[in-house]
C-alpha positions in Angstrom: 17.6 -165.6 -15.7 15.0 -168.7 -16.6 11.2 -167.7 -16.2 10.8 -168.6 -12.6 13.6 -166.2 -11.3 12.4 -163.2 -13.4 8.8 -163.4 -11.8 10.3 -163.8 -8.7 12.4 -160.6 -9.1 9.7 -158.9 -10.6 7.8 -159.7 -7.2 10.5 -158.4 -5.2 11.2 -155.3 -7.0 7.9 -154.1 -7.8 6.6 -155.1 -4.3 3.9 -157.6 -5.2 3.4 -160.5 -3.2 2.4 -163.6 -5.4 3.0 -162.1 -8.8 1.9 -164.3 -11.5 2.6 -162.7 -14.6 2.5 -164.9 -18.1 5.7 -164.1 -19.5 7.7 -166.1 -22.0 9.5 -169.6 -21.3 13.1 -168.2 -21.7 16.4 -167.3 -20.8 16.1 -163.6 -19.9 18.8 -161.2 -19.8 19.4 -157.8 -17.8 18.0 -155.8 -20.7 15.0 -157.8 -21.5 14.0 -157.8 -17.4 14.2 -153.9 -17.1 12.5 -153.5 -20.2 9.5 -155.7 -19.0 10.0 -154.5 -15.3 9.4 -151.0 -17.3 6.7 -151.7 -19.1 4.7 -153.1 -16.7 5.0 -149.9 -14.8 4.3 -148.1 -17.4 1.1 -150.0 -17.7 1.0 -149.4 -14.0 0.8 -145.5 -14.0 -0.8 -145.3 -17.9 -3.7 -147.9 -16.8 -4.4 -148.1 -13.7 -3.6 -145.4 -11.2 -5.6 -143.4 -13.9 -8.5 -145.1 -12.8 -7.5 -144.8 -9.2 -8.0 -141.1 -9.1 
């Protein structure tokens, strides 16, 4: 996957409309997207839902 279709993946599956991430120019493979798609929500629940309750 090329930059443009991981965002837009990452858009669909996390359900956020116009994600814009800055993520790395490259080929992407399977691994590399669920690890990001991971880490971001981990940030997610470590980083901010924290500060939502």
């Amino acid at each position: 996957m090329d930059k443009e279709e991981v965002l837009a993946r990452l858009s669909k599956d996390l359900e956020i409309p116009r994600f814009a991430g800055k993520i790395e120019d490259k080929e992407y493979t399977e691994e590399e997207y669920q690890k990001l798609k991971n880490d971001l929500n981990d940030y997610f629940e470590n980083y901010v839902r924290n500060i939502e309750n």
